[in-house]
C-alpha positions as CSV (number, residue, x, y, z in Angstrom):
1,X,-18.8,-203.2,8.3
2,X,-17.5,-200.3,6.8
3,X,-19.2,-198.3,3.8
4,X,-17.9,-198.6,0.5
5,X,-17.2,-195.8,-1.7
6,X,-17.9,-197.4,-5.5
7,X,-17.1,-193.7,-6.8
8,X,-13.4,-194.1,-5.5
9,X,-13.2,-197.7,-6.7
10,X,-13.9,-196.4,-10.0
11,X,-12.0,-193.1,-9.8
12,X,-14.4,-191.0,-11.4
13,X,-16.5,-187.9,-9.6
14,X,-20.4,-188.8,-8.0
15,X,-21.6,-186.3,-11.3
16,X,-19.8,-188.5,-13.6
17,X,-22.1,-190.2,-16.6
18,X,-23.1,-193.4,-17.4
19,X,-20.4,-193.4,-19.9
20,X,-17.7,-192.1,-18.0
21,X,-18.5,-194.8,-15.2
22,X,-18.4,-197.2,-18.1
23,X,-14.9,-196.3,-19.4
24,X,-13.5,-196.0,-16.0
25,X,-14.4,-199.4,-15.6
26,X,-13.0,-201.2,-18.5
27,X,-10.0,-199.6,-18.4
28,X,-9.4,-200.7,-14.7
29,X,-10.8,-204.0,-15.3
30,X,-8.6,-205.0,-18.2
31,X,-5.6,-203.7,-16.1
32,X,-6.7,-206.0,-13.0
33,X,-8.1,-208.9,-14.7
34,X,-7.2,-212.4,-13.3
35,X,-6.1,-213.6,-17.0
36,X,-3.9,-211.0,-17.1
37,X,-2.5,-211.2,-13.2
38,X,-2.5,-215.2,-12.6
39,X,-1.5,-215.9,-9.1
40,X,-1.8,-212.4,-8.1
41,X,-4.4,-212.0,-5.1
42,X,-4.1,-208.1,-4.9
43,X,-5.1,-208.1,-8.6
44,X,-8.1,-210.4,-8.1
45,X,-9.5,-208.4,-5.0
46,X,-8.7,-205.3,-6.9
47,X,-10.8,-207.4,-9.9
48,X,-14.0,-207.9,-7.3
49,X,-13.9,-204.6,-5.8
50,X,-14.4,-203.2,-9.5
51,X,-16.9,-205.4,-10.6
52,X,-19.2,-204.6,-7.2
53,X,-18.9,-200.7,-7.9
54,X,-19.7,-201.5,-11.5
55,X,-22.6,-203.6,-10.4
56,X,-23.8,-201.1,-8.4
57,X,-23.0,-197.6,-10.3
58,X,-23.9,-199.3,-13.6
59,X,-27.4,-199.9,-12.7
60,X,-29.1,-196.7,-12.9
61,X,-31.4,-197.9,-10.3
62,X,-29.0,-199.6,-8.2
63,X,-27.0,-196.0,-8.4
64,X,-29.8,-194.0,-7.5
65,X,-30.7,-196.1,-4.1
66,X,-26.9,-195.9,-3.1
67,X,-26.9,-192.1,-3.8
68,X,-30.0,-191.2,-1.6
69,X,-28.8,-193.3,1.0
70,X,-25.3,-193.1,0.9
71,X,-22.9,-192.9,4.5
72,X,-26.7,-193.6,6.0
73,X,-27.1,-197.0,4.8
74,X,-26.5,-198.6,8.3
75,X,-29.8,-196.7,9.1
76,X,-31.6,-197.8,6.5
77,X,-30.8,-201.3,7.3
78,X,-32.0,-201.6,10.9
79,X,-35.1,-200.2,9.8
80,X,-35.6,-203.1,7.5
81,X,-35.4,-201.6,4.2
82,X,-32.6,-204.7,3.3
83,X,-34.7,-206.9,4.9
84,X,-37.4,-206.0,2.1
85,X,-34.6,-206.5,-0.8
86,X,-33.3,-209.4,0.3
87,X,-36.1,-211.6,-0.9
88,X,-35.0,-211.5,-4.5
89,X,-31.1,-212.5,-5.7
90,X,-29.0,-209.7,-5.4
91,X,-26.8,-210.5,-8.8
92,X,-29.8,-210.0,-11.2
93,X,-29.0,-210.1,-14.6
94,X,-25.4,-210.2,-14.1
95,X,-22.4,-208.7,-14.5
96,X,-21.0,-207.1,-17.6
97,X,-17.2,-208.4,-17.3
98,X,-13.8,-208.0,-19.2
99,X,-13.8,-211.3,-19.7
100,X,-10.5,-211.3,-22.5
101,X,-12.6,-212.3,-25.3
102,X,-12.9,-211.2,-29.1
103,X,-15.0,-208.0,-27.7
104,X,-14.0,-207.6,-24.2
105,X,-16.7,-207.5,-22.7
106,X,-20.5,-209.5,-22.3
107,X,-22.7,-210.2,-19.3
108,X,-21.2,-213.0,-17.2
109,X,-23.5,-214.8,-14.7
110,X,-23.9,-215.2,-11.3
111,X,-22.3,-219.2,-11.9
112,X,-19.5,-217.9,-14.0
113,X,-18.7,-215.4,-11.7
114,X,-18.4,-217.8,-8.5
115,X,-16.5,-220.3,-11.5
116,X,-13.8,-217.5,-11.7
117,X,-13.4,-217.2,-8.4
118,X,-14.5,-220.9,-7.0
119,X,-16.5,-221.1,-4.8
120,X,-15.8,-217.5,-3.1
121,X,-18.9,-215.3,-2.9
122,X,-17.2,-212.4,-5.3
123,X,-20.0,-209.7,-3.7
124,X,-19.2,-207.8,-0.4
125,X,-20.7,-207.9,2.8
126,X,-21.8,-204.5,2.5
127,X,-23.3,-204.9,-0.9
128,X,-25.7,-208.0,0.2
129,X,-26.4,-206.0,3.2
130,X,-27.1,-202.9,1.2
131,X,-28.6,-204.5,-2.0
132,X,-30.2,-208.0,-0.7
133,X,-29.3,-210.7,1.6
134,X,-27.6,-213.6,0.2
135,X,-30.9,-216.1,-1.0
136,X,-31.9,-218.6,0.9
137,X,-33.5,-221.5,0.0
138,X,-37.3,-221.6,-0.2
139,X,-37.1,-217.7,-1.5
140,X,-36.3,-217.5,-5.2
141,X,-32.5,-217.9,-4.7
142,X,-29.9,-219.9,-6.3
143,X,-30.8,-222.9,-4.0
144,X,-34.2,-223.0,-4.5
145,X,-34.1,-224.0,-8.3
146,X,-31.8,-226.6,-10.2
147,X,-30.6,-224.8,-13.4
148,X,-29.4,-226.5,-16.4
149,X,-27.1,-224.5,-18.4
150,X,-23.9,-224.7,-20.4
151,X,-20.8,-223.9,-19.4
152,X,-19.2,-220.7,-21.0
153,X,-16.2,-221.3,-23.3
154,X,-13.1,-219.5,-22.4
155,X,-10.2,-217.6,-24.4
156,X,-6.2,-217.7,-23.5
157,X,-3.6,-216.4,-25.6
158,X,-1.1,-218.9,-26.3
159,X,2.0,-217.8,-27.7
160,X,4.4,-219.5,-30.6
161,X,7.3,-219.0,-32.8
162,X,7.4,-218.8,-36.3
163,X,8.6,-222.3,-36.5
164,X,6.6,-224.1,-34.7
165,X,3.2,-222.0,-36.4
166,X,5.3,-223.3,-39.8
167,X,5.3,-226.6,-38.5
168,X,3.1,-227.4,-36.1
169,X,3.6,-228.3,-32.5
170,X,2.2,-230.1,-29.4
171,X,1.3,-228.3,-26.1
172,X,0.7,-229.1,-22.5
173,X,-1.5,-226.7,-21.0
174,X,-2.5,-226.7,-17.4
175,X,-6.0,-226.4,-16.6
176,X,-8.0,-225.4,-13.1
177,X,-11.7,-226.2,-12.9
178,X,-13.2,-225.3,-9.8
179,X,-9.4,-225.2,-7.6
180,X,-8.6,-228.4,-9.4
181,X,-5.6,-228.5,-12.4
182,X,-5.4,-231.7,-14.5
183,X,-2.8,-231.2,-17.7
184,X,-3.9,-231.2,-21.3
185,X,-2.2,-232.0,-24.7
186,X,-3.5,-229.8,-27.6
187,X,-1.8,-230.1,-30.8
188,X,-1.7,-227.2,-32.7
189,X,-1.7,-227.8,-36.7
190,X,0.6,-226.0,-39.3
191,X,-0.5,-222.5,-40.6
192,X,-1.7,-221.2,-37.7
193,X,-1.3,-217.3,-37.9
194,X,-1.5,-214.4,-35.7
195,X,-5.2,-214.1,-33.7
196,X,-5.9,-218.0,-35.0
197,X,-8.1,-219.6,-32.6
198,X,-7.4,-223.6,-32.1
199,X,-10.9,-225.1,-29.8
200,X,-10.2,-227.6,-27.3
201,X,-13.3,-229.0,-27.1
202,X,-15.1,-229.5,-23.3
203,X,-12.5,-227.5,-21.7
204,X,-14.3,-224.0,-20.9
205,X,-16.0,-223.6,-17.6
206,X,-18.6,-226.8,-16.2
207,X,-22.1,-226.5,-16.9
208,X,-24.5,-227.3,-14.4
209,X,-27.0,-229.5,-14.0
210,X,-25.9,-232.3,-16.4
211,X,-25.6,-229.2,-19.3
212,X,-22.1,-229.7,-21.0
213,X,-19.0,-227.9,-20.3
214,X,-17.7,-225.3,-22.5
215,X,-14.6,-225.4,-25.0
216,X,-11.6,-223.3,-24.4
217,X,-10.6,-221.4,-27.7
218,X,-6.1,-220.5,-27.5
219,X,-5.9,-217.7,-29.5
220,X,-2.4,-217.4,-30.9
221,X,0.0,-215.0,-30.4
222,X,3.5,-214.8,-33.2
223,X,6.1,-213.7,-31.3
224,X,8.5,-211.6,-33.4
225,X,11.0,-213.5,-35.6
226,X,14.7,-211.8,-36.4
227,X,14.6,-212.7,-40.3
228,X,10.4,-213.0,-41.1
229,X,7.3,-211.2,-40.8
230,X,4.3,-213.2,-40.8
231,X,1.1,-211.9,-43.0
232,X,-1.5,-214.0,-43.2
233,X,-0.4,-216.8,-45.1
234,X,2.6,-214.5,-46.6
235,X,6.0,-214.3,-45.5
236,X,8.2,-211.0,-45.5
237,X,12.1,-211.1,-45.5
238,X,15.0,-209.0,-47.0
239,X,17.7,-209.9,-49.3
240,X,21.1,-208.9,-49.4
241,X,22.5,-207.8,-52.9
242,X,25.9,-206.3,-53.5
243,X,25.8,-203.0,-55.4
244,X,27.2,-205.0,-58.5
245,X,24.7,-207.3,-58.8
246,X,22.1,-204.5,-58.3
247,X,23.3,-202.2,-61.2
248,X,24.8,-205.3,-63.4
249,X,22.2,-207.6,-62.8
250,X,23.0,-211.3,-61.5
251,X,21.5,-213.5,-58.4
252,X,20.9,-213.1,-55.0
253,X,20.2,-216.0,-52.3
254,X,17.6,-215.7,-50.2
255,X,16.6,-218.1,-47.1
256,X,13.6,-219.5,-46.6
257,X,11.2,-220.4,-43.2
258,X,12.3,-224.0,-43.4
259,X,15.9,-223.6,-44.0
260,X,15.8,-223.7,-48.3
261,X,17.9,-221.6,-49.8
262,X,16.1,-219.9,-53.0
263,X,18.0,-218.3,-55.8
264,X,16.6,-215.2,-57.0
265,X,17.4,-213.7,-60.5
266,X,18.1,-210.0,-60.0
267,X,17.7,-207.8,-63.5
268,X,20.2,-204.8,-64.1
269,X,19.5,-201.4,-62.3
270,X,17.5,-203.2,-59.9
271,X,16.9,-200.4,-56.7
272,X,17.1,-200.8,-52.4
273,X,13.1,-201.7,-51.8
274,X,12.4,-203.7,-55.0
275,X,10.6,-206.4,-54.2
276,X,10.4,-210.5,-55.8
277,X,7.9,-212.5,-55.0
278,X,9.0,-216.4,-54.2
279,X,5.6,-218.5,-55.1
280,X,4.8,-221.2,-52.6
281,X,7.1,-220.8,-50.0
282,X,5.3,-219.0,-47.6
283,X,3.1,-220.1,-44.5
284,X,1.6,-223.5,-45.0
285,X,-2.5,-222.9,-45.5
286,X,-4.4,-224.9,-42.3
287,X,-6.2,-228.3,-44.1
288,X,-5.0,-228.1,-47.0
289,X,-1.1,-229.5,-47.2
290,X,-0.6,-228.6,-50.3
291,X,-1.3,-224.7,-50.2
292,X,1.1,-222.3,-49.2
293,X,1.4,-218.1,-49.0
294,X,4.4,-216.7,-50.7
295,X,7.6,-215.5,-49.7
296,X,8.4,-212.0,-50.1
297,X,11.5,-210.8,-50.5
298,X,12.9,-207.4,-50.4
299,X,16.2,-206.0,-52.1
300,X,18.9,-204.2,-49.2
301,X,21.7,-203.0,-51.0
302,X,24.9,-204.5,-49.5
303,X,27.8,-201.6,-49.6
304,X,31.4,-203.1,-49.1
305,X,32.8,-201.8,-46.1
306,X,36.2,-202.8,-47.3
307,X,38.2,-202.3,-50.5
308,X,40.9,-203.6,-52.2
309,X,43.3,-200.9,-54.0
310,X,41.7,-202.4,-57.3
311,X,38.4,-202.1,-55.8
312,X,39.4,-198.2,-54.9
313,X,40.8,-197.7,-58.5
314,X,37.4,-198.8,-60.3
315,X,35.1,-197.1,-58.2
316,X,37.2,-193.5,-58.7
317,X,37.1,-194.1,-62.2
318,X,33.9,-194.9,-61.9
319,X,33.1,-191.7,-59.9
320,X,35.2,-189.4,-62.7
321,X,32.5,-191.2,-65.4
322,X,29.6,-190.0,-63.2
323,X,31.2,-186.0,-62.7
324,X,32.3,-186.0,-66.4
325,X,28.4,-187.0,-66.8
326,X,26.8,-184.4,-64.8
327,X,28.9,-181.9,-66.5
328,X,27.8,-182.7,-70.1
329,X,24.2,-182.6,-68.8
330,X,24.3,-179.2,-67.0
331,X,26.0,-177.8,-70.1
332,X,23.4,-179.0,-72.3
């Protein structure tokens, strides 16, 4: 069995601090994590690998064995110092985990870590052999005790369009619980917004011993839109308006989300960046029907990229107005 360095695994120097062993850690972890690599085994090993150094190095006292002893940990072991650990369960309180929820990161359990990864032990050889034989039953293991707990609820991003977060939609997720993928239809109601969270109840991670299972929580993702920027329960667009309309006043048309087309009255001198404000037709407001955000529309001036020889002759003589213009004003 071959010694592990947990300072490698972690990139960081045997002087580094708690805090820099920390960082290095959740930067690797997020970049490794099995939500974030599905199907990839190199990513998942690369996960477990992190997580035992961070186990180990994390734990002051933990650290401090593996530093005295170091390379001479086979010696230590046929002279029955893991002998004396191994009477206690080598996960202790845990692991602290990027787990992809709201803060990253929380103690996760010796059950939720073998829920990750089934029904794999996620420690080393080396580690149970260093920190603690696996528990046997009869000696204050896992085994020995029947524990009730709930199962943890679980996050996944789920991503929409525009549209369907405008109108709702129905999706068919595939689920694993413990190797084993049954499909589920959630349906996800109107409004929903970017970083929503829609709970499918009972869908999280088992509990044992009779203790219910978690929920799973989708937390939604927009994807970008090519006309329409979602904020909160607002809608952002732009609005074309010919250089006419702009300085003589008029109307503009402007689209909405569900295909509406709005007429906008546009006052004389209006500028590029003005913006209207179209009540009510904005992001439907989740449970109640008959709220919505706004629409807000912004004014891009629309310069011909044509003219006519009429066009050309009123624009020159527009153009003399203006110099004959600035001329009485710098005279003045």
């Amino acid at each position: 069995m071959e010694f592990k360095d947990y300072y490698a695994t972690l990139g960081v120097a045997k002087t580094a601090s708690q805090k820099e062993i920390k960082q290095a850690y959740r930067k690797l972890a997020r970049k490794h994590h099995p939500d974030l690599n599905p199907g990839d085994a190199v990513a998942e090993g690369r996960f477990k690998e992190l997580n035992e150094a961070n186990e180990v190095l994390g734990d002051p006292d933990k650290r401090r064995k593996y530093d005295e002893l170091g390379a001479n940990w086979r010696a230590y072991e046929q002279a029955g110092g893991a002998g004396a650990a191994g009477a206690g369960s080598p996960f202790g309180q845990g692991w602290t985990v990027d787990t992809g929820g709201p803060g990253g990161y929380r103690t996760m359990s010796e059950d939720e870590m073998r829920e990750m990864f089934g029904s794999e032990d996620p420690f080393s050889d080396f580690f149970h052999t260093f920190f603690g034989g696996r528990p046997e039953p009869g000696r204050g293991g896992r085994q020995a005790r029947a524990r009730t707990q709930k199962g943890r609820d679980v996050e996944q991003r789920l991503q929409l369009s525009l549209e369907d977060a405008f109108h709702g939609t129905l999706r068919r997720l595939s689920i694993k619980h413990g190797g084993h993928a049954r499909t589920v239809d959630v349906r996800i109601p109107p409004g929903v917004t970017d970083g929503s969270r829609v709970r499918v109840a009972g869908e999280g991670t088992h509990g044992t011993g009779g203790a219910a299972s978690g929920d799973l929580y989708l937390r939604v993702e927009l994807l970008p839109h090519p006309r329409f920027e979602c904020r909160g329960a607002d809608l952002h667009t732009k609005v074309s308006v010919p250089i006419t309309v702009a300085v003589l006043g008029g109307e503009a048309e402007v689209l909405t989300l569900d295909g509406r087309q709005v007429r906008l009255r546009i006052p004389p001198t209006t500028a590029a960046g003005q913006v209207f404000r179209v009540k009510a037709h904005g992001m439907p407001k989740p449970g109640k029907a008959d709220q919505r955000g706004d629409l807000y529309a912004t004014v891009e001036l629309q310069v011909p990229t044509q003219l006519s020889p009429e066009e050309r002759t009123h624009y020159e003589a527009l153009a003399e107005i203006e110099r004959g213009k600035r001329k009485k004003d710098s005279a003045a």
